[in-house]
N, CA, C and O of each residue as an XYZ file, in Angstrom:
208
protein
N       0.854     -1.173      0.000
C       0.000      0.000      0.000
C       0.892      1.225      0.000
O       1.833      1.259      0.793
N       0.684      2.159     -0.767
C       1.587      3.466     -0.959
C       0.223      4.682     -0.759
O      -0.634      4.533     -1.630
N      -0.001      5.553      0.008
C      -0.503      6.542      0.197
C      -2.198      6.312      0.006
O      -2.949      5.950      0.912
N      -2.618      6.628     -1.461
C      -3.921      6.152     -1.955
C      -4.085      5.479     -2.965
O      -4.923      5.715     -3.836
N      -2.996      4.220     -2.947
C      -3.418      3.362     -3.895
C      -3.077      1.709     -2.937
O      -2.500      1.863     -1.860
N      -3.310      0.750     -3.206
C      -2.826     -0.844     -2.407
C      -2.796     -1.820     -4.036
O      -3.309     -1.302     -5.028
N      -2.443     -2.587     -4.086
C      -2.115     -4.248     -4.508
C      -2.521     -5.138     -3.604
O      -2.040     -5.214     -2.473
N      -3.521     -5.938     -4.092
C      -4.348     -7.140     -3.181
C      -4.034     -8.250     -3.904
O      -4.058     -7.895     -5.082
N      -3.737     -9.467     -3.828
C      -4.310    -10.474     -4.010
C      -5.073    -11.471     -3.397
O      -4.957    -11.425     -2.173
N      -5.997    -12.576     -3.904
C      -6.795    -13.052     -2.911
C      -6.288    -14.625     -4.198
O      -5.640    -14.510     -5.239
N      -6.964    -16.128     -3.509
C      -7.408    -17.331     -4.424
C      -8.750    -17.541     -4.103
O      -9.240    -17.277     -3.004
N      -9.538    -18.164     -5.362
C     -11.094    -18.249     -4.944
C     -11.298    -19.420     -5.631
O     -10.386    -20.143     -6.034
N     -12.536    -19.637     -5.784
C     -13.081    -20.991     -6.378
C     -14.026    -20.341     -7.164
O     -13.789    -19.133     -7.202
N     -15.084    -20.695     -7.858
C     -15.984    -20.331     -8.651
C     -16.869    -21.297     -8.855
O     -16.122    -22.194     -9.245
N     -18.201    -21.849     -8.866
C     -19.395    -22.724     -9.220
C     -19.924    -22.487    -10.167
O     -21.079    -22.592     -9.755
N     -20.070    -22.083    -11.781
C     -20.997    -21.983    -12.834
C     -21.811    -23.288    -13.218
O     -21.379    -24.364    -13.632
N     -23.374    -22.805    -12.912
C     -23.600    -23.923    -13.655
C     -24.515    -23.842    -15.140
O     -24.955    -22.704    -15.306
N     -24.829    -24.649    -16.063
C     -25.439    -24.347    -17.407
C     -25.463    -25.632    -18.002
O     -24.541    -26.253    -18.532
N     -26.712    -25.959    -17.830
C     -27.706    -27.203    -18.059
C     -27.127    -27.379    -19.660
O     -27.210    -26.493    -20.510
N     -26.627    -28.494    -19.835
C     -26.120    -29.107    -20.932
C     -26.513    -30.368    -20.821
O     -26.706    -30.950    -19.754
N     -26.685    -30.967    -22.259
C     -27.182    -32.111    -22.755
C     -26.035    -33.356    -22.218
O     -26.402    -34.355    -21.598
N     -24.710    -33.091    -22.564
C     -23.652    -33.930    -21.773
C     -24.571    -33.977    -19.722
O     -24.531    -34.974    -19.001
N     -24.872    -33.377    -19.550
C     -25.366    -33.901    -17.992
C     -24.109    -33.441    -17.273
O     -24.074    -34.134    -16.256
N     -23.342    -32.849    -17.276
C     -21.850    -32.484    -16.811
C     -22.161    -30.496    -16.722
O     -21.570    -29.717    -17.470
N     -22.939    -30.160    -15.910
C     -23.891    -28.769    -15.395
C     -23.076    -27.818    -14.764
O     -23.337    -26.641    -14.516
N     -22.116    -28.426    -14.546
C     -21.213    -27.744    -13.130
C     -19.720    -27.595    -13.433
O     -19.008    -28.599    -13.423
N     -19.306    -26.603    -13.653
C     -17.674    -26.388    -14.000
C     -17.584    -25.165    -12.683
O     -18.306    -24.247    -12.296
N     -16.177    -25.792    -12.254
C     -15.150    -25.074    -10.993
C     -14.077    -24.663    -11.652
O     -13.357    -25.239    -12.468
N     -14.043    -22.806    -10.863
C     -12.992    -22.391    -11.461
C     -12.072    -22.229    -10.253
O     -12.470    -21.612     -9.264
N     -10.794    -22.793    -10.311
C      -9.520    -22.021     -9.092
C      -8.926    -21.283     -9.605
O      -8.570    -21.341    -10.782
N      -8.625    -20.178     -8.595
C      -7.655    -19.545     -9.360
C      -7.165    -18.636     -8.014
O      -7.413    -18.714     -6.810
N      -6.282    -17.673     -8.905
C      -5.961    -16.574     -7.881
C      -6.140    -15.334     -8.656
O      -6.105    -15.329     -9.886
N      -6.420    -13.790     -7.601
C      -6.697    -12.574     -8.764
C      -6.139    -11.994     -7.952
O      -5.994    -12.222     -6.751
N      -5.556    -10.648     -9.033
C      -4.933     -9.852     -8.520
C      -6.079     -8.127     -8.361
O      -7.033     -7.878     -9.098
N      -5.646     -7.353     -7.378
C      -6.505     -6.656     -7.512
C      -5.387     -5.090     -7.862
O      -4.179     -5.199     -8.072
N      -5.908     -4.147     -7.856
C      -5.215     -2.489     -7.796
C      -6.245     -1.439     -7.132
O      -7.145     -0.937     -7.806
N      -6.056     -1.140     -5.771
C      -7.390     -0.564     -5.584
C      -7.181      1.191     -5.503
O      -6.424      1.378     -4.551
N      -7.437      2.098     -5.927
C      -7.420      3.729     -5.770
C      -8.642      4.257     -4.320
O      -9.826      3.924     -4.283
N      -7.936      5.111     -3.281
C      -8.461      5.282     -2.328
C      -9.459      6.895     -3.181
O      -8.842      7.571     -4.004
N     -10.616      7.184     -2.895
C     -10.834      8.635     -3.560
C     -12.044      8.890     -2.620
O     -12.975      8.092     -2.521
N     -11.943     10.360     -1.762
C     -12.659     10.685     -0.861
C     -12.825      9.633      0.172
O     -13.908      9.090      0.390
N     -11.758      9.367      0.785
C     -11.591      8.114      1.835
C     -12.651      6.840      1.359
O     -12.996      6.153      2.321
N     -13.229      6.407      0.020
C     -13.192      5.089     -0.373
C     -12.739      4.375     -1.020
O     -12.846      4.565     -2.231
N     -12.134      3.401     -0.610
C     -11.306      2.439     -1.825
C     -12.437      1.640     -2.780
O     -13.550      1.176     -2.531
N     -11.882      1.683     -3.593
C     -12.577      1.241     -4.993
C     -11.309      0.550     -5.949
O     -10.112      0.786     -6.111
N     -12.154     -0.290     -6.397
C     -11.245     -1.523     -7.185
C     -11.158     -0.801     -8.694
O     -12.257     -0.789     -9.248
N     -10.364     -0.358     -9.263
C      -9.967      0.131    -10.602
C      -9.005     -0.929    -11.409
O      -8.945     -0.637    -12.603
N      -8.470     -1.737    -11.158
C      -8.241     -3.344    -12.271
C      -8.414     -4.646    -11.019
O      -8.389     -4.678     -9.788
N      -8.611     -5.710    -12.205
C      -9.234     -6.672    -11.594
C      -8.382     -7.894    -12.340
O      -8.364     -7.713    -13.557
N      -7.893     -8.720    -12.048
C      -7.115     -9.759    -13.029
C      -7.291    -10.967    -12.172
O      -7.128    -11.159    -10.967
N      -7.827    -12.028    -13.563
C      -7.996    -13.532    -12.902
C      -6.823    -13.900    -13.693
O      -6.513    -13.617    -14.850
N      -5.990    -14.906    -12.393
C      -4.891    -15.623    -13.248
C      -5.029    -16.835    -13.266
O      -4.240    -17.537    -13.897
């Protein structure tokens, strides 16, 4: 974190599902993202977002 800006990262999982004829409904995503957040009028707000 430098003044009014930070670098986050977090790892998550993800559940999509979408009814397909294969019967296979459910895809998981892992991953990790990176974030860049800008502080403006004392709120931070996420200005890039990256899934890796």
């Amino acid at each position: 974190m430098s003044g009014n800006e930070a670098d986050l990262f977090c790892y998550g999982t993800a559940s999509h599902y979408l009814p397909n004829p294969t019967g296979q409904n459910v895809r998981i995503f892992v991953g990790s993202y990176n974030f860049h957040l800008t502080q403006i009028e004392n709120v931070w707000r996420i200005d890039k977002f990256k899934f890796n």
